[in-house]
C-alpha positions in Angstrom: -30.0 30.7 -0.8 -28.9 34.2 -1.0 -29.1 35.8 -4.8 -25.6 35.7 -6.6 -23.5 38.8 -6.6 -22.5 40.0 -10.1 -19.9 42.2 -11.3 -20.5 45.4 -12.9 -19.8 44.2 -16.4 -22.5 41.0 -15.8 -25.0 43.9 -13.9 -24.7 45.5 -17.1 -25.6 42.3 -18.9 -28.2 41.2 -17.4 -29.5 45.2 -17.1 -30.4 44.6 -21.0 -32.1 41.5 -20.3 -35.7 42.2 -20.7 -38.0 40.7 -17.5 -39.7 37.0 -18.4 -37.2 36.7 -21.1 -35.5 33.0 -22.0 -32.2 33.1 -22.6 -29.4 31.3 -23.6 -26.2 32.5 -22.0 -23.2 31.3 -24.9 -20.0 30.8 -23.2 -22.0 30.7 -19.4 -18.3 30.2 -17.7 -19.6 29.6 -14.1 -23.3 30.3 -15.0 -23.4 33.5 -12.3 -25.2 35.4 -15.1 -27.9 32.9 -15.8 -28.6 32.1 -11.9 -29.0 35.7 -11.4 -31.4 36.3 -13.9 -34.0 33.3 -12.6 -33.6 34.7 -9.2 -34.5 37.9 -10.1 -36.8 36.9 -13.1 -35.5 38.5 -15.5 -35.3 34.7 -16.9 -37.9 32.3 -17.0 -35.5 29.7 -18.2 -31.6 29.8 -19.6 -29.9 27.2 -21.4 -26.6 28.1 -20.5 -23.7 26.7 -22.6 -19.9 26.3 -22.7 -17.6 24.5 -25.2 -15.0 23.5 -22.5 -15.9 20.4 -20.0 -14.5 22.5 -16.8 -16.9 25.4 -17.0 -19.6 23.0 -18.0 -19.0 21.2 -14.7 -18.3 24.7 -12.6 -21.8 25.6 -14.2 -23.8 22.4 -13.4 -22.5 23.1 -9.5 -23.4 26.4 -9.3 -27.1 25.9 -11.2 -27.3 22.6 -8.4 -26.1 24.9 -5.5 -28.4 26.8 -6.1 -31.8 24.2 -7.0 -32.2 25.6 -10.0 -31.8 22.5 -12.2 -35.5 23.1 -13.4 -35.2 26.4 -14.8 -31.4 26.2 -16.0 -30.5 23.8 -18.6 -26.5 23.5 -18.9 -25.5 22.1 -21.6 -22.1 21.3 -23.5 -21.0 22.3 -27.0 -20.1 24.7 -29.7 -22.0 28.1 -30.0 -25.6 28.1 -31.0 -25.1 24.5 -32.0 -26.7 22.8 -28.6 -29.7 25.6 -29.3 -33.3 24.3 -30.5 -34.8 26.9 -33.5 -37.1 29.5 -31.4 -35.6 28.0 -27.9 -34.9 31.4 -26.6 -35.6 35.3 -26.8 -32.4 36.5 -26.1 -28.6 35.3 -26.3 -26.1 36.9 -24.5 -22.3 36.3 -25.5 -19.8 37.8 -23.8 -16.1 38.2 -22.8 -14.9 37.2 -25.6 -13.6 38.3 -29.2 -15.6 40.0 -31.7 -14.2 37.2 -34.4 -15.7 34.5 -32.3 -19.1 36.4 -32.1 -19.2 36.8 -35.2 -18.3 33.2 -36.2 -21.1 31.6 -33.4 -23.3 33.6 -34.9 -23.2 33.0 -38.5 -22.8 29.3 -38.3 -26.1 28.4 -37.5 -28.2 31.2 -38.5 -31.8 28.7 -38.2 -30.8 28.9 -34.2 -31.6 32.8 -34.3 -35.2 32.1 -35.6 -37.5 33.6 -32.7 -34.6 35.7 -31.2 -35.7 39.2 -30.2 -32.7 40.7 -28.6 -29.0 40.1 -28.7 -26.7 41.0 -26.0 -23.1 41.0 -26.6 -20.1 41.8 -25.3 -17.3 41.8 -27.4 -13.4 41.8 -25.7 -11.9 42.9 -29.1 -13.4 43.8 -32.5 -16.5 45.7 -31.6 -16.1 47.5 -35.2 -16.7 44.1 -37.0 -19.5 42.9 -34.7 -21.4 46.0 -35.4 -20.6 45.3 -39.3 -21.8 41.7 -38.5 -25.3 43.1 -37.1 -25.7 45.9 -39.7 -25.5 43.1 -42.4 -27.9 40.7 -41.1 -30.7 42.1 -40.0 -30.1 43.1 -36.7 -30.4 46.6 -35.3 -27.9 48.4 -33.2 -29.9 49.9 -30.5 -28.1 50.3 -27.6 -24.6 50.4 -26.5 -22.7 51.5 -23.0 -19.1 51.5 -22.3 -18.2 51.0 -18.8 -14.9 50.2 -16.5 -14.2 47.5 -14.2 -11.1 47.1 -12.6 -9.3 49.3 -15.0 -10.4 47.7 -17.8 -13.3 49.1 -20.5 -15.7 47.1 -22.0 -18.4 47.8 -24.9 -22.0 46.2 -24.6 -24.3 45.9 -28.1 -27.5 45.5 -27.4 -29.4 44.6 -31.2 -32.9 43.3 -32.2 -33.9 42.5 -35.6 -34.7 45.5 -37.9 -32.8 47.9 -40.2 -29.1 47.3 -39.6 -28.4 50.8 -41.2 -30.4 52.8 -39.0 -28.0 53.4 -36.3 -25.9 54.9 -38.8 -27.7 57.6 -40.6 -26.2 60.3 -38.3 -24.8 62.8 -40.4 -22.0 63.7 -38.0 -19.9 60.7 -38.8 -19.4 58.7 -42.1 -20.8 55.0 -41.6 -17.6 53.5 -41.4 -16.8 55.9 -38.9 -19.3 55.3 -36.5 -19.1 51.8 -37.1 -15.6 51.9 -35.3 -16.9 54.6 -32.8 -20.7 53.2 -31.5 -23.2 55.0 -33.0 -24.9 55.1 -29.3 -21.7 55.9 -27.5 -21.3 58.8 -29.9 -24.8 59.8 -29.5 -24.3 59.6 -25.8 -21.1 61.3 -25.6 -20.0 58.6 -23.3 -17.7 60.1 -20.9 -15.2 57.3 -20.7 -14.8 57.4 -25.1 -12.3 60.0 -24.9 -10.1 57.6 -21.9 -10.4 54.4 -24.3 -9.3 57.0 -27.6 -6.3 58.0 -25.4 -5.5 54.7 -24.9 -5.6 53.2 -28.1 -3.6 56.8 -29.4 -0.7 56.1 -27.1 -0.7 52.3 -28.6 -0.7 53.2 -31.7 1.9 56.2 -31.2 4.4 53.3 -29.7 3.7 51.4 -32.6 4.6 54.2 -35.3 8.0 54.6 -33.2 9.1 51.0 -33.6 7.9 51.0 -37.2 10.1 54.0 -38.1 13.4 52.6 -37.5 12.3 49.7 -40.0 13.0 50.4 -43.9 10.5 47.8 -45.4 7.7 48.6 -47.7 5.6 46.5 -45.4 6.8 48.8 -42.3 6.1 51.9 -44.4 2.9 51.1 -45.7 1.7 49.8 -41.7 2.9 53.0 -40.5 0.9 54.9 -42.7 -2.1 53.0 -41.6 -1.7 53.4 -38.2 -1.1 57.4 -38.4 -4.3 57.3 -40.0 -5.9 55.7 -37.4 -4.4 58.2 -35.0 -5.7 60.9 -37.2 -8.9 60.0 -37.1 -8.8 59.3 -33.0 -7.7 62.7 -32.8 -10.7 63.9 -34.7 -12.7 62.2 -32.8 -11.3 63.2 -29.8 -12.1 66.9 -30.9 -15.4 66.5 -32.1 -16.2 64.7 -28.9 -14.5 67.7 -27.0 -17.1 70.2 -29.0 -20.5 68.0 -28.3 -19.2 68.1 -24.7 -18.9 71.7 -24.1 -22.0 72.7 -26.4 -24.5 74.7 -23.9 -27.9 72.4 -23.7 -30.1 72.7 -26.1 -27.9 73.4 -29.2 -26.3 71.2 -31.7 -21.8 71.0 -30.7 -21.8 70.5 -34.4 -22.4 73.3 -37.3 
């Protein structure tokens, strides 16, 4: 049977996904990710899990459609829960939030013993899964932001190490390049400035609505949020100036 056609954001995926690796794919949906990594052998073996009982079953069908019972193990539960200690190399979790990352993978932190690489793909909250990483031994070391079908999504690509090495820039405070991507900063990712833009004109519609209300809660969100638009529009700037820097010289004094 034909290899299984993936979409950009699960190219990306399995792009990160060193070759011989085993994996366990965390949330597998219809297990297209994990099929296309045997074929292409990327994976030796996936245990590819899902918490709900119809993408479980979609799974099982594709992996059978496919004869790869032998080299795909799908299997139902919670997280890293249905994981053996040192079962797998890499774990990939994707579309979904960053609080549910973050809560799979500090509930059974035994199941990340042997783990070489993480691969994640949070929907939301990419700030706190990078916080998450920093603080428990994992290193940021890769990131990309790319579009599909008018939609952006972040990548994290960590591997145990120093969690605060991605960070000691000098161009951006910690915090800062948590809620950036220290790579996508480094890499003046072209579509940044669209997903700033974005997020600026949220906000902005925000900070209207919360001006007609009086409240101290109102007043003190408002403030927070113009904050946040302050800082975007830094960002946006500085961004701007490492852009149109000529090669070979720092956009930054």
């Amino acid at each position: 049977m034909a290899a299984v056609t993936l979409s950009k954001r699960l190219q990306t995926l399995a792009r990160f996904v060193p070759a011989g690796s085993r994996v366990a794919d965390i949330g597998t949906d219809h297990a297209l990710l994990p099929v296309y990594l045997v074929q292409t052998g990327r994976a030796t073996k996936v245990v590819a899990t899902d918490v709900h009982r119809g993408p479980w079953e979609a799974a099982r069908a594709q992996v059978a459609r496919h004869g790869l019972e032998g080299r795909i193990d799908v299997r139902l539960g919670d997280g890293l829960s249905v994981l053996l200690p040192d079962e797998a190399d890499v774990i990939v979790l994707a579309g979904m939030g960053g609080m549910l990352i973050e809560r799979i993978l500090s509930a059974h932190p035994d199941r990340l013993r042997g783990v070489t690489r993480l691969v994640l793909q949070p929907n939301t909250d990419a700030a706190r899964v990078r916080r998450w990483l920093r603080d428990h031994g994992f290193c940021l070391v890769d990131e990309e932001l790319l579009e599909e079908d008018g939609r952006l999504y972040e990548v994290l690509v960590a591997e145990p190490g120093d969690g605060r090495a991605p960070y000691r820039d000098g161009e951006l405070p910690e915090e800062e390049l948590l809620e950036v991507g220290p790579h996508l900063w480094r890499k003046a990712a072209p579509l940044l400035l669209r997903k700033w833009e974005a997020e600026r004109d949220h906000l902005a519609r925000i900070c209207a609505q919360l001006a007609r209300a009086e409240s101290a809660a109102a007043v003190a969100k408002r403030a927070e949020l113009e904050r946040q638009r302050s800082a975007l529009d830094r960002w946006m700037a500085l961004l701007q100036q490492k852009e149109a820097a000529p090669p070979g010289r720092d956009a930054l004094p």
